[in-house]
N, C-alpha and C positions, 0 to 999 in steps of 0.2 A: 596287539597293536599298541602303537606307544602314543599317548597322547603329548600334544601340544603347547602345553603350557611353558612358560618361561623355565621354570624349575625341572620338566625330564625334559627339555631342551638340553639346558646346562651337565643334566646329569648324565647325557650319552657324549656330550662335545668334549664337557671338561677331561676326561679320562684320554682321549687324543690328542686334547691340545697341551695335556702336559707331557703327556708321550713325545707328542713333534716339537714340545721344548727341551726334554731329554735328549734327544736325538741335536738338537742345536747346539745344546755343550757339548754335549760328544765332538761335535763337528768342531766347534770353538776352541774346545779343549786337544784334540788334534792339531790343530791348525798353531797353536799355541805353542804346543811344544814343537814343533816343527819348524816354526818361525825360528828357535830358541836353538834350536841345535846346526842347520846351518838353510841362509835362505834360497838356496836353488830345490833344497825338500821339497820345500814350502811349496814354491812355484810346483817343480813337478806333483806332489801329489795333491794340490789343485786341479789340475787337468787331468792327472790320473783318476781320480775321483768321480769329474763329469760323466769321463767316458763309462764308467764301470755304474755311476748312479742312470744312466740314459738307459742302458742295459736293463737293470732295477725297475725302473719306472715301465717299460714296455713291460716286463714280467706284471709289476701292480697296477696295468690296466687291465690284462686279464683277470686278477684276483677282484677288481671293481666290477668285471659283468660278474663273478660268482655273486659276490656282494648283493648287486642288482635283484641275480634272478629269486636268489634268497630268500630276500625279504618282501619281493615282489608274490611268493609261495605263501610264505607265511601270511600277508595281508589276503590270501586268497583262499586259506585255510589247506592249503593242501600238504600238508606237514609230511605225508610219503613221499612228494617227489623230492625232498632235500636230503638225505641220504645218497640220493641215485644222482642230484646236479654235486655234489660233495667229493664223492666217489670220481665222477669223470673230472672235476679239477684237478684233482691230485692227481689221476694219468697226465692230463693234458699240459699243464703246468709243468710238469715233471718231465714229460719227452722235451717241452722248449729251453726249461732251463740250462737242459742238456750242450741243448743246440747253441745256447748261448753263450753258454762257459768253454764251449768249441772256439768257437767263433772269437772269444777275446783270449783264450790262449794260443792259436793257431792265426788268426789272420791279421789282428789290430797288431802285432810285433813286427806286419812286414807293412804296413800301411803307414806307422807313425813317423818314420823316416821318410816318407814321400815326401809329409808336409808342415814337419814342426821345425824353424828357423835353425837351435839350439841343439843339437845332439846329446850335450850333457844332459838337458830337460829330456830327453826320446830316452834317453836308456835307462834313466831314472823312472819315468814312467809306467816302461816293458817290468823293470822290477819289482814295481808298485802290484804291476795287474798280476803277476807272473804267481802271488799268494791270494789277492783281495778278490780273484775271477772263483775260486771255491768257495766263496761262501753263496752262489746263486744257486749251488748245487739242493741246498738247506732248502731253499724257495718253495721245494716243491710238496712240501710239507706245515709250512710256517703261514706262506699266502692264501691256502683257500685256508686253513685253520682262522686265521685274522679276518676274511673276509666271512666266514658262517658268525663270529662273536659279533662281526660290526651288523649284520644283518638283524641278529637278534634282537641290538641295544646293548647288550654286556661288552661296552666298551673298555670299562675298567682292567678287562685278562688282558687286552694292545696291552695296558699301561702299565702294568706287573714283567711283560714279556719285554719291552722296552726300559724299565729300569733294570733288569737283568743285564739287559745287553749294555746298558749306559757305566752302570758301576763299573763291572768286567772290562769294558774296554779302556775304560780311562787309567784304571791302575795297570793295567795289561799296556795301553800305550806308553803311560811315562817308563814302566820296567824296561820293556822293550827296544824305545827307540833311546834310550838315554845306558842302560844297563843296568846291571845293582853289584858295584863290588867283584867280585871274582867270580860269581853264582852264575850271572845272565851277561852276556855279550851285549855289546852295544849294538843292536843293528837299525836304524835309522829309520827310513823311508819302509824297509822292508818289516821291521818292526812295527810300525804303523799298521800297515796291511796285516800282517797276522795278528795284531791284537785284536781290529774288529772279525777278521775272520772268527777267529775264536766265541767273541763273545755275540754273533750269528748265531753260531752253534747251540752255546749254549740259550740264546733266548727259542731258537725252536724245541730245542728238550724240552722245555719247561711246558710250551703249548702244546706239543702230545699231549706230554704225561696228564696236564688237566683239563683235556678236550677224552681224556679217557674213564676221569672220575667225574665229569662235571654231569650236571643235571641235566644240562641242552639235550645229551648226548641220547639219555635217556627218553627224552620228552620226545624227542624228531625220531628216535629211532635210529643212530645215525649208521652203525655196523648193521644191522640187522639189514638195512637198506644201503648201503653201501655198492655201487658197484657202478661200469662203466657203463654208460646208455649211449647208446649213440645218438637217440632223440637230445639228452642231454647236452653231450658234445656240440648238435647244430643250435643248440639253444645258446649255448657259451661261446659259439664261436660267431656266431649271429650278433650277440652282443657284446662281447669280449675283443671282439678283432679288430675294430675302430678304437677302442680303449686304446688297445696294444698299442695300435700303430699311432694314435694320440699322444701315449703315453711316451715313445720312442722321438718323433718328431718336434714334442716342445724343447726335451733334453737336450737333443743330439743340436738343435740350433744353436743352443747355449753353447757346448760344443766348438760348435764352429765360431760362434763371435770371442769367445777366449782363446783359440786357435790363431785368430785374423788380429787379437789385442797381443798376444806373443810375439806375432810379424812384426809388430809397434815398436817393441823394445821390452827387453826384462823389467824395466822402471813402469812399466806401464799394465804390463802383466801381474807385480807383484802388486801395484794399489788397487788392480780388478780383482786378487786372489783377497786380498782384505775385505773389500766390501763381498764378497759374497761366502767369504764364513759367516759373517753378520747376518746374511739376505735371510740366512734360514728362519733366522728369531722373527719374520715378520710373516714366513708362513705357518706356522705355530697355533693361531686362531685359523686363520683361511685354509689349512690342511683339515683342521679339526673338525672346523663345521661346514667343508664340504662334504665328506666322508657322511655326517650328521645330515645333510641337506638330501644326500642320494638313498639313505636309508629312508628318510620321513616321506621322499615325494614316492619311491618305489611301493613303499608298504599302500600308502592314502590313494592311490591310485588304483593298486591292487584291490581296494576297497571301495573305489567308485565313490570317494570321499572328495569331488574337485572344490566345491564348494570352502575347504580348509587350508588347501594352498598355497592362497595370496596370504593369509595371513600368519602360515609357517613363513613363507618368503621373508617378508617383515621383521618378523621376530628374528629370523638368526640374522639378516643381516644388521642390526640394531647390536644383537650379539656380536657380530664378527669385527663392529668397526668399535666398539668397547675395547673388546680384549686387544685389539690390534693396540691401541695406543699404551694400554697396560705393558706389550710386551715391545714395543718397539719404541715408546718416548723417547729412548736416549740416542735416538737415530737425528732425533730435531733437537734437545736439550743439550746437550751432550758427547756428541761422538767420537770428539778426540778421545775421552776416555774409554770408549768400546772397542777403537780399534787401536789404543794401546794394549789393552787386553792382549789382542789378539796380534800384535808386529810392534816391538817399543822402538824399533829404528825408527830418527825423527826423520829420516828425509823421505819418508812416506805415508807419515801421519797426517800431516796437512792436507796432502788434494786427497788421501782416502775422506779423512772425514767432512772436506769438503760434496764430498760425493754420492757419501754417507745422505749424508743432510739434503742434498739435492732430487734423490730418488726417494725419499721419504713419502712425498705425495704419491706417489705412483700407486702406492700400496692399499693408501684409501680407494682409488678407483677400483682396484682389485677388489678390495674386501667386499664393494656393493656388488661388482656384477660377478663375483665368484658363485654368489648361491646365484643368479640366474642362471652362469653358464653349468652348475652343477643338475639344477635344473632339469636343462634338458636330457643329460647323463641318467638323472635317476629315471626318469619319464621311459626310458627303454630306446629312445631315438638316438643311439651311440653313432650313425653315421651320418647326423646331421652335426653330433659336437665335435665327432674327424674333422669334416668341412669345413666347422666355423673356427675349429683350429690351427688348420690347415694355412686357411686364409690368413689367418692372424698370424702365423708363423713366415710366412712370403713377404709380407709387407715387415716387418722384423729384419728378415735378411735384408732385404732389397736395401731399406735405411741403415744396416750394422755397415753394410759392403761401401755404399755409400759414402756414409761416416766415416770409417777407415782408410777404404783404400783411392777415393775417388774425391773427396773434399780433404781429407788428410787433417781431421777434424783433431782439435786437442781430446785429452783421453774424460776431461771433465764430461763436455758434452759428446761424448761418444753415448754416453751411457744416458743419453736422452730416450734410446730406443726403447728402454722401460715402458714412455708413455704410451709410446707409438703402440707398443705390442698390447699391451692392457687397454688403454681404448678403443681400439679393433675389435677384440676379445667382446666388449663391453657392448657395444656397436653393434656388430653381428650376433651375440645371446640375445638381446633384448629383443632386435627387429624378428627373427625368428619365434621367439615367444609372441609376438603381436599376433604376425600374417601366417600362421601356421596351423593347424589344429594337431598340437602334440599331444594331448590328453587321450588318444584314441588306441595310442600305440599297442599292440597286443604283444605279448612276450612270456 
């Protein structure tokens, strides 16, 4: 059991949230060179990216119920049945990944033409998925591995498996999309995609290879118990399958509102592709210690520890809106010079970082009501955080659809819908934590 204190608070968060700032330069550092080599990349493999990260995310709500049931085992001593929930991830994971790397080499290449304005952006895109769709294939190995380390608390192996992949790609992208000499071709956009593919790859080696010497391995018995259970299976799919389709529904709207800012104009889509290379640096803390929030309420729960709850709640959120300003001040300070970083053409510096600055708030309300809505996620009630995100994804559209297509709003306050979406979000965790009794949930 991990205790509460401020200090293994930090010491299971910080290993994530510098993970999910790894992964922000990667993103930045992408984005960068991209911008630099010519700007229709940019744009496309911004969208290119959504579509394949929406993809991603459905996959890591599944690996969130492994996580769940995990530590939810662990807090209840039952240390044999995590080989056996371990075991049928990696089947279950593994036939979807399948399906979904189907799915974006075979059907999104006849779908993207229906509805993107720009055909140069469509076939650039097709290009992009056509290498970046193999790396879900890795998932089915890397995902439940991530989620049994976050279950435990040995957060720090994410962070070791995520500098792998962060080094790797960034030298692999500038080689790639830029070339070197007569050695390596220039290949561009496509170069992008197989650099992270690549360094995918290798961040899953790496967590085999020490998910096969590590100590856990021995402690839980993990081969030894290893295998598919079908009890298992209804247990992960019981609480993984609202995850998924959680995890599918926030992305894929994002999705759609950069699909509907494309309709806008190229000028309007590249200052939306700027702020949201940024956007990741602000979830960095609020990735980290929700992750940290679903582990602490799963385990204390599992232990019939309610009494400790309110006061983990407090504490990471206390945590989350700390580091948020640690990692995001230059969003309010500063932002011309972060999304020069990231696009030095001036005729998009301006409303980016006007913009920049504008949704800055949004993030605090995030960071409080993240650990409620995460909350209920750990709690085992995964079909009521479907709902309350469901909800809060509807009224998101309704207002993007709105905003664009029906007020023909400037591209500044289009991106109002931040509040909208995060106070809803905010609004429904909380009321549900009131009039509920989640604490009951069996799992």
């Amino acid at each position: 059991m991990l205790n509460y204190n401020y200090r293994t608070i930090l010491s299971v968060a910080l290993p994530l949230m510098v993970s999910s700032f790894i992964q922000s330069i990667v993103m930045i550092s992408d984005a960068a060179f991209l911008s630099r080599y010519n700007t229709i990349a940019f744009d496309a493999c911004g969208n290119a990216s959504l579509i394949y990260v929406t993809i991603f995310m459905a996959l890591t709500g599944l690996s969130d119920g492994v996580q769940i049931l995990i530590a939810r085992r662990i807090g209840q001593d039952k240390h044999h049945a995590i080989g056996r929930i371990f075991g049928t991830s990696v089947v279950t994971i593994g036939i979807v990944s399948v399906l979904l790397f189907s799915f974006l080499i075979f059907i999104i290449p006849q779908l993207l033409p229906l509805y993107t304005r720009h055909l140069d952006l469509t076939n650039l895109q097709i290009e992009f998925l056509s290498v970046r769709s193999y790396a879900l294939l890795f998932c089915m190995f890397s995902l439940p591995i991530q989620a049994f380390f976050l279950a435990t608390g040995k957060t720090w192996v994410v962070l070791v498996s995520a500098l792998i992949i962060a080094i790797s790609n960034i030298i692999l992208g500038y080689l790639l999309i830029f070339g070197y000499k007569d050695f390596i071709p220039s290949l561009g956009i496509k170069g992008a995609a197989l650099a992270s593919t690549i360094a995918e790859l290798l961040g899953m080696l790496f967590l085999v290879i020490f998910l096969i010497f590590s100590q856990e391995r021995k402690l839980y018995k993990m081969f030894h118990h290893f295998a598919f259970q079908w009890k298992s299976f209804l247990e992960l799919i019981k609480i993984g399958s609202p995850l998924f389709f959680q995890g599918f529904i926030a992305l894929a709207a994002w999705t759609v509102f950069f699909t509907w800012i494309e309709q806008m104009g190229k000028f309007e889509l590249t200052v939306s592709q700027n702020i949201r290379s940024f956007y990741f640096l602000a979830f960095v803390p609020i990735l980290g210690f929700a992750a940290t929030t679903k582990t602490y309420v799963s385990q204390y729960i599992g232990k019939a520890d309610f009494e400790s709850l309110k006061t983990i709640q407090r504490r990471i959120q206390l945590l989350t809106i700390l580091f948020l300003f640690i990692f995001f001040h230059g969003a309010l300070l500063y932002p011309k010079i972060m999304i020069t970083l990231i696009n030095p053409e001036e005729i998009y510096v301006a409303k980016s970082a006007e913009i920049l600055r504008y949704i800055a708030g949004s993030f605090l309300i995030f960071g409080l009501i993240s650990v409620k809505f995460q909350t209920v996620n750990g709690s085992g009630n995964t079909i009521a955080s479907f709902l309350i995100e469901l909800f809060s994804i509807s009224i998101y559209l309704l207002f993007s659809y709105l905003l664009i297509k029906v007020w023909k709003a400037e591209i500044f306050w289009v991106w109002s819908v931040e509040y909208i979406y995060f106070g809803a979000l905010g609004i429904l965790s909380i009321g549900y934590l009131k009039l509920f009794n989640w604490k009951i949930k069996k799992i």
